[in-house]
N, C-alpha and C positions, 0 to 999 in steps of 0.2 A: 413647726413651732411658730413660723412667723406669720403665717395667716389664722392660727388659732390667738394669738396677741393681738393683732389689728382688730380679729373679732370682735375681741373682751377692749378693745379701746384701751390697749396699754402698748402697744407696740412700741419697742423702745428706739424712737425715732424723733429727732427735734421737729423733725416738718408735721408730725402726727398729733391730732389733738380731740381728746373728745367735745364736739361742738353743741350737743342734743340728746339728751333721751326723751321716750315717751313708755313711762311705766304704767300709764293705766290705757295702753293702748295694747290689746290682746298680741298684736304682731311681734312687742317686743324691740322694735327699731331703737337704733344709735346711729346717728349722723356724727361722722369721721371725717375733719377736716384735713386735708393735705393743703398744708400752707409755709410758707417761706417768705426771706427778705433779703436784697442785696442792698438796700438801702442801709448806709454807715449808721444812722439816725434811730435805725431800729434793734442797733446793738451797743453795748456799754461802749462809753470813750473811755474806759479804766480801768487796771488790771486789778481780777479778781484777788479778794484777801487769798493769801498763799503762794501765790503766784512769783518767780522770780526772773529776773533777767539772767543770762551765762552767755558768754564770749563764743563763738563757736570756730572753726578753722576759716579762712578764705574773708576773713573781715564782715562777718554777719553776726549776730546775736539771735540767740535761740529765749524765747520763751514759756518757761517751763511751770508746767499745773502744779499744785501741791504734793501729786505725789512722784515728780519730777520727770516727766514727760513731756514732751516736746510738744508745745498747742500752734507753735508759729517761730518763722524765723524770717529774719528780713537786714539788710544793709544797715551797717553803723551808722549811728546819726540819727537814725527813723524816730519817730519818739513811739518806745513801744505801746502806750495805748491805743495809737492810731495802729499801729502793726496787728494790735490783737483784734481791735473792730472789725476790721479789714478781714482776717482770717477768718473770724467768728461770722463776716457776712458771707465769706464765699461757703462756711460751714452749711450755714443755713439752706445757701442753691443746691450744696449738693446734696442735702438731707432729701430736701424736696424729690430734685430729680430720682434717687433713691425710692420715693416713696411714692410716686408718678408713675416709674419705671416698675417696680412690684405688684401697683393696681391693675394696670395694664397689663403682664407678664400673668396676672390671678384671674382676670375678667377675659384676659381675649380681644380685648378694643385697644384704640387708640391712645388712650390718655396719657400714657408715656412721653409724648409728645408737646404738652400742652403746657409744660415750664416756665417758657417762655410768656405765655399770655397772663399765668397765673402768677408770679412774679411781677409784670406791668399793673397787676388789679385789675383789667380786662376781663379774670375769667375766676370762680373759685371750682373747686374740685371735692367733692363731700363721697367719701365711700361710707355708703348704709349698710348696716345687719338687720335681720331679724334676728330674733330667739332663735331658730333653727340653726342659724350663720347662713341662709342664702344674701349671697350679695348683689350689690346694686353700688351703681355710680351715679352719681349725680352732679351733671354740668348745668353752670349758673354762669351767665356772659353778660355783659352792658357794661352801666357804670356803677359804681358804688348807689348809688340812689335809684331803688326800683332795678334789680334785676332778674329778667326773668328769667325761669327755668327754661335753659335749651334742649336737655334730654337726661332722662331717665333710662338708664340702660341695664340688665340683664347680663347673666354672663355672654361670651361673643355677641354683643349688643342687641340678644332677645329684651324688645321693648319690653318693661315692667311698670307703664304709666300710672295704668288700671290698677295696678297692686299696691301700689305705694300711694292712692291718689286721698285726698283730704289731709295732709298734712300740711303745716304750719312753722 
């Protein structure tokens, strides 16, 4: 079920995002971003409407979603919108890793690994489908400005250059 999702670009996943189609391209292709952020900056500084604070044992306070589930907990004092950003960014790392971790564990390569660079901006991570569902990874490394593809990979890293080549 969860590689037939990732296919169709709904994988229910925060790090997953559809980044690209190309409909009048016979292949059928969708480029699938795996992306995340621990940066505080790139998450709310304030607790969603519904949201409530409760007391919990041992002098912490638990932050609870609307339908009163536990999103975060942290030492009295804290001020819980800083606690919930906080939680919300380390949500994000591990979505990612998650989602790094299953490309990898579906392709047979390395990607799993590569959290770290892609988290820095270093590196982005684009999983493709055809129409079919053969998949494809796609690593892109530099800097934000001008990065070029460093590979195109296949499942167990049978090169796919040639097949995927003239895209934009």
């Amino acid at each position: 079920k969860q590689q037939a999702e990732a296919m169709a670009g709904s994988y229910d996943n925060p790090a997953v995002r559809l980044f690209k189609e190309y409909p009048d391209d016979e292949r059928g292709l969708r480029w699938i971003e795996l992306t995340g952020s621990r940066k505080l900056s790139d998450h709310p500084a304030e607790l969603p409407a519904g949201h409530t604070v409760a007391p919990t044992e041992g002098g912490y306070l638990s932050i609870l979603n609307s339908e009163g589930r536990e999103v975060a907990a942290y030492p009295a004092g804290t001020d819980p919108a800083v606690a919930y950003q906080r939680a919300q960014a380390q949500a994000s790392v591990d979505a990612l890793e998650e989602a790094l971790n299953y490309e990898g564990d579906t392709m047979g390569h390395c990607v799993g690994g590569y959290c770290p660079d892609v988290l820095r901006g270093n590196m982005r991570i684009f999983s493709l489908r055809d129409a079919k569902g053969t998949p494809y990874t796609l690593k892109i490394t530099g800097t934000a400005a001008g990065m070029p593809v460093a590979s195109i990979e296949g499942i167990t890293d049978r090169n796919a250059a040639e097949k995927l080549s003239g895209l934009s």
